[in-house]
C-alpha positions in Angstrom: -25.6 -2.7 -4.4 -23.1 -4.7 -1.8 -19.8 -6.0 -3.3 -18.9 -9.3 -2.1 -16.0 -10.0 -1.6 -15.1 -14.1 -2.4 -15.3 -16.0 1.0 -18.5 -13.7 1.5 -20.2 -15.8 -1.3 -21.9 -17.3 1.1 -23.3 -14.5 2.8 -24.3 -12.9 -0.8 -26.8 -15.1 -1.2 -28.4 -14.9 2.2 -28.6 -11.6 1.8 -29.8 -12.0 -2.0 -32.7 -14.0 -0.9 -33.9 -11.6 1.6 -33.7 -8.6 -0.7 -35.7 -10.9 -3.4 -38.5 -11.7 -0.9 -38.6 -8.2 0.2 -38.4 -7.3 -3.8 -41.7 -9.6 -4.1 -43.4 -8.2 -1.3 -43.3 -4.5 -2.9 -44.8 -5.9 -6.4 -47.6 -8.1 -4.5 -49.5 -6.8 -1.7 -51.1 -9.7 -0.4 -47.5 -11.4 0.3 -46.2 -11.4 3.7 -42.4 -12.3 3.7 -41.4 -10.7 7.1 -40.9 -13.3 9.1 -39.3 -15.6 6.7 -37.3 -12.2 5.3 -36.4 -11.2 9.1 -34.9 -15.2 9.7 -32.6 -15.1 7.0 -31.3 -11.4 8.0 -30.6 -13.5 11.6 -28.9 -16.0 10.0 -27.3 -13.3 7.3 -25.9 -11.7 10.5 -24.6 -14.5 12.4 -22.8 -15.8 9.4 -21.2 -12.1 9.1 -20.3 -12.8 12.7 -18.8 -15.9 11.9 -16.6 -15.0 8.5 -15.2 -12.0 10.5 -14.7 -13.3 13.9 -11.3 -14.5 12.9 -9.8 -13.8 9.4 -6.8 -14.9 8.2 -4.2 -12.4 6.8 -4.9 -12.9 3.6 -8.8 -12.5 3.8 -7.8 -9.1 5.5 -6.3 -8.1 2.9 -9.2 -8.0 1.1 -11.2 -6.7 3.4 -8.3 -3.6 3.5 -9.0 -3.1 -0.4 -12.5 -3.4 -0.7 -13.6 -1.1 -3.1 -16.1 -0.2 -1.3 -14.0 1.0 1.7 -14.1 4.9 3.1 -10.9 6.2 1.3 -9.1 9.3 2.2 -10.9 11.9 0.8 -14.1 10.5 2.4 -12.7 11.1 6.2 -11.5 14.2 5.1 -14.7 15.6 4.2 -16.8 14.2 7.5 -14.1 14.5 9.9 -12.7 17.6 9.2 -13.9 21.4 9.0 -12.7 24.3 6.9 -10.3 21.9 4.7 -8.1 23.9 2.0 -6.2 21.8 -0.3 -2.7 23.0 -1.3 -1.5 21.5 -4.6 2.1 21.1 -6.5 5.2 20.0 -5.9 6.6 23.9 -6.9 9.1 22.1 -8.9 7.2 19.3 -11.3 3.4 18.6 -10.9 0.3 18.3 -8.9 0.2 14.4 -8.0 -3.5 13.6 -7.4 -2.5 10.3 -5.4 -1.7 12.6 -2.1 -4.1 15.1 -1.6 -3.7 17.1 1.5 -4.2 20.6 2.7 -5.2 22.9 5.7 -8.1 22.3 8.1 -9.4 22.0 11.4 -10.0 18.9 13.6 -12.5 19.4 16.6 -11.8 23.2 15.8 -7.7 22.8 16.0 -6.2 23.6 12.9 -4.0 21.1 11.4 -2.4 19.9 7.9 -3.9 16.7 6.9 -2.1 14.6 4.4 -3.1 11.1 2.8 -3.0 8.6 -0.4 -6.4 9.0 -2.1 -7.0 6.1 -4.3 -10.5 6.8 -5.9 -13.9 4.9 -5.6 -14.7 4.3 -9.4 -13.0 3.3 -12.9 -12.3 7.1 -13.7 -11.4 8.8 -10.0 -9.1 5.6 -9.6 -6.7 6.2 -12.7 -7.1 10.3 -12.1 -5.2 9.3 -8.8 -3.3 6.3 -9.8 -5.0 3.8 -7.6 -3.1 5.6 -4.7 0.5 5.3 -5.4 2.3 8.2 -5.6 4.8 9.5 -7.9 8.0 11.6 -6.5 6.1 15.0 -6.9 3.3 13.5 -4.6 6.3 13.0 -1.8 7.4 16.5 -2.6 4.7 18.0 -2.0 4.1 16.1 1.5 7.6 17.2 3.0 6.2 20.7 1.1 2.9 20.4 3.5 4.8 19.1 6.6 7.8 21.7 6.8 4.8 24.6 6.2 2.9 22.9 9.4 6.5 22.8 11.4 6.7 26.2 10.5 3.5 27.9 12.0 2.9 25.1 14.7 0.4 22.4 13.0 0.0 19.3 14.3 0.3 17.0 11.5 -2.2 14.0 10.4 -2.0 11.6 7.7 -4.3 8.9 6.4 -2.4 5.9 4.8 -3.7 3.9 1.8 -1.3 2.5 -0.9 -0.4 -0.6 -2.4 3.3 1.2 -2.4 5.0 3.9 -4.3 4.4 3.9 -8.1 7.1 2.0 -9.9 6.6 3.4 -13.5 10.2 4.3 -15.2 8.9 8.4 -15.0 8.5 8.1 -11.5 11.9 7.0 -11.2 14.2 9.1 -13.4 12.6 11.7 -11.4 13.8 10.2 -8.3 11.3 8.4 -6.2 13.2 6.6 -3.8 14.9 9.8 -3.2 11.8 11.6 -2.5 10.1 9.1 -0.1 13.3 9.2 1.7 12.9 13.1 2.2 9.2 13.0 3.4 10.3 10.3 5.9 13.1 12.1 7.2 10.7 15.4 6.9 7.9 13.5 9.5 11.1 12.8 11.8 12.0 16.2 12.1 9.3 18.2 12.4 8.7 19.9 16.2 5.1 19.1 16.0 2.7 16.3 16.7 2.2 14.0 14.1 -0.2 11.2 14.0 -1.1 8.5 11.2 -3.5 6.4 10.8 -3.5 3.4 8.1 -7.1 2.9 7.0 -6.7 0.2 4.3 -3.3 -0.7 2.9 -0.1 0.6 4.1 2.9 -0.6 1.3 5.8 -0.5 2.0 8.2 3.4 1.6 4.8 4.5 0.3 3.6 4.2 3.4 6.4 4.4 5.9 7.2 8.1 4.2 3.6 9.2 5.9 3.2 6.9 8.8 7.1 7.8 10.7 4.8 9.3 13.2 5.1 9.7 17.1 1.4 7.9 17.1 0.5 5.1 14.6 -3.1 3.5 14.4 -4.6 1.2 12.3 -8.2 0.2 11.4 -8.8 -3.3 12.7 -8.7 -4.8 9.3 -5.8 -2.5 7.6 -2.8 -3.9 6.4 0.7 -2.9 7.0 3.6 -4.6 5.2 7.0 -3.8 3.1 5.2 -5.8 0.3 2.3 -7.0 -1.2 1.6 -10.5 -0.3 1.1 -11.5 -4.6 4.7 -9.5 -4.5 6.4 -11.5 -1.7 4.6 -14.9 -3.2 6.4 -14.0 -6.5 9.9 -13.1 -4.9 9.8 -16.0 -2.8 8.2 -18.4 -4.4 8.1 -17.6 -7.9 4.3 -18.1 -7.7 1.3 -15.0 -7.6 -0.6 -17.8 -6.3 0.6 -18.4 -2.7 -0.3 -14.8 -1.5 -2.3 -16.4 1.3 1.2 -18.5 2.3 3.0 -14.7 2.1 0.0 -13.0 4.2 1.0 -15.4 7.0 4.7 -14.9 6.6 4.8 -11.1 6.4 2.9 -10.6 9.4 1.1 -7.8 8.2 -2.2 -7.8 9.9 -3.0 -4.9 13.0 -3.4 -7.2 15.6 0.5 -8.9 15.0 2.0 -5.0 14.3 0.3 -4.3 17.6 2.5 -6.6 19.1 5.6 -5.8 17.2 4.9 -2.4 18.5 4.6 -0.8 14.8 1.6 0.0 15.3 0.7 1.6 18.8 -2.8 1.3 18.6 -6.4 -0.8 16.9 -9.2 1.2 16.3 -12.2 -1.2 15.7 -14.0 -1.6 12.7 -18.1 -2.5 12.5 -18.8 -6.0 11.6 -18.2 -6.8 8.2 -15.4 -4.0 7.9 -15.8 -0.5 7.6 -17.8 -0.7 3.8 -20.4 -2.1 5.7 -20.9 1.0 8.2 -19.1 4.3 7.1 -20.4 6.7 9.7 -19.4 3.8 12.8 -15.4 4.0 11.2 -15.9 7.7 10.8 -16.6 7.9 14.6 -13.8 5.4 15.7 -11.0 7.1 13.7 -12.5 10.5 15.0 -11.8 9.3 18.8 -8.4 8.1 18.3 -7.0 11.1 16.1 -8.4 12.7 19.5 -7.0 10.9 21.8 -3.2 10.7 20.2 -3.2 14.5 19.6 -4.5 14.9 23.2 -1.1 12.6 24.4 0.9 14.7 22.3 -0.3 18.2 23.1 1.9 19.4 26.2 5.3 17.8 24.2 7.7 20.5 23.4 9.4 20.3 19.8 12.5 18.9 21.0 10.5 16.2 23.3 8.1 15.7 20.0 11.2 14.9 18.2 12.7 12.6 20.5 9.4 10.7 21.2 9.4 10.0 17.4 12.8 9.3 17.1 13.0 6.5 20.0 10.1 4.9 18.9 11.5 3.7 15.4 14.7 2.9 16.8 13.2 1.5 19.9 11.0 -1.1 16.5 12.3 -4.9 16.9 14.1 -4.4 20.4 11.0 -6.7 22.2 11.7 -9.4 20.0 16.0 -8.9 20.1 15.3 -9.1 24.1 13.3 -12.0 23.9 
């Protein structure tokens, strides 16, 4: 059953009504719905055209957590072959928020890393909706140094709210630990790609995605904080996330232009809930096409690239 999200409300019961003719059809013979069933799946589909043609931030933020949406281990398992997770930190814990391991892309072996954040009640607090403790980081920069060391390009798939704030997390040094994996993706003298597929928050996300190629889904989201966090900070009120969402500029299409993010990959209509095997495809071809601009860089050039792009972040609107 779909998942609405709340400015789809509309579309719900468009779509309800169809399903409930089509519902009544099945129990009576002698009805025939399927013209008045096929002109409410037009107008269903224009209206999905309309909602989505232009969302505000804030409404892409919800589209980014839908819990509906393809989540890490779900690209991992159709778009890649022979995968072998590796687990543990070798110093605390396994954190089931990163899962990552060996595999091969289009036959290339690679080391895939990325925030899993679960798809029901009980996957979602076995990996802490995502947000990694410090063992989760150690084990990246664990995963990273093993691909620098036998030649892997690296890729990583980026969905957090942020970093997990809980008091263990920090006595065991957290902000420590996201530092390392950062600085681990920036020296590494291999190709390394990311690609934020819902949320991207803030060090969570910046100690996977400091890569020489950065891609987002069309309706991903990309921020150093939440927009409820920001409206809270800012304005001392949850309530004005949508006034924060605007502020923090956080969408694809404005990181685009910032030159954060280097490339869109397009979602279907209605987000990539709404046809799996269509973002499946789209994130396929653009892990393929960044690897393939990557794949005659020397170390020290893969470096470098890398290195001048973070630093190079901000200049267009300093010159401007």
């Amino acid at each position: 059953m779909t998942q609405y999200l709340e400015f789809e409300k509309p579309l719900a019961e468009i779509e309800g009504k169809a399903e409930e003719l089509r519902a009544m059809a099945r129990t009576n013979e002698e009805m025939d719905v399927d013209d008045e069933a096929a002109a409410l799946d037009k107008k269903a589909a224009q209206l999905l055209q309309d909602l989505y043609k232009d969302l505000t931030p804030w409404r892409k933020c919800q589209v980014a957590r839908h819990p509906e949406r393809p989540h890490c281990k779900d690209y991992i398992k159709t778009l890649f072959t022979e995968y072998t997770p590796l687990a543990g930190d070798r110093n605390f814990a396994d954190d089931l928020a990163v899962m990552g391991g060996l595999a091969r892309f289009n036959d290339q072996p690679v080391m895939v890393i990325g925030h899993e954040k679960g798809s029901d009640t009980k996957s979602r607090i076995t990996h802490n909706f995502g947000m990694a403790r410090p063992e989760g980081y150690r084990k990246a920069v664990r995963l990273m140094e093993m691909a620098g060391r036998f030649g892997l390009p690296v890729i990583t798939l980026v969905d957090t709210t942020g970093a997990y704030p809980g008091k263990g997390a920090e006595e065991r040094g957290q902000s420590e630990a996201i530092a390392r994996s950062t600085e681990m993706s920036l020296k590494i003298g291999v190709p390394v790609v990311s690609v934020i597929i819902g949320e991207g928050g803030s060090g969570g996300a910046v100690a996977f995605a400091t890569a020489n190629r950065v891609a987002m889904l069309e309706h991903a989201v990309y921020s150093v904080i939440s927009p409820e966090g920001c409206a809270s900070i800012l304005w001392k009120d949850a309530e004005k996330m949508r006034e924060a969402a605007e502020a923090l500029r956080l969408t694809a299409q404005d990181l685009k232009a910032l030159d954060v993010a280097d490339r869109i990959i397009p979602e279907p209509m209605g987000g990539a809930h709404r046809d799996p095997q269509a973002s499946y495809r789209a994130v396929e071809a653009a892990l393929r096409e960044m690897l393939g601009e990557l794949k005659d860089l020397d170390p020290a050039a893969l470096i470098a690239d890398r290195r001048k792009k973070f630093l190079d972040i901000g200049a267009k609107g300093l010159a401007a």
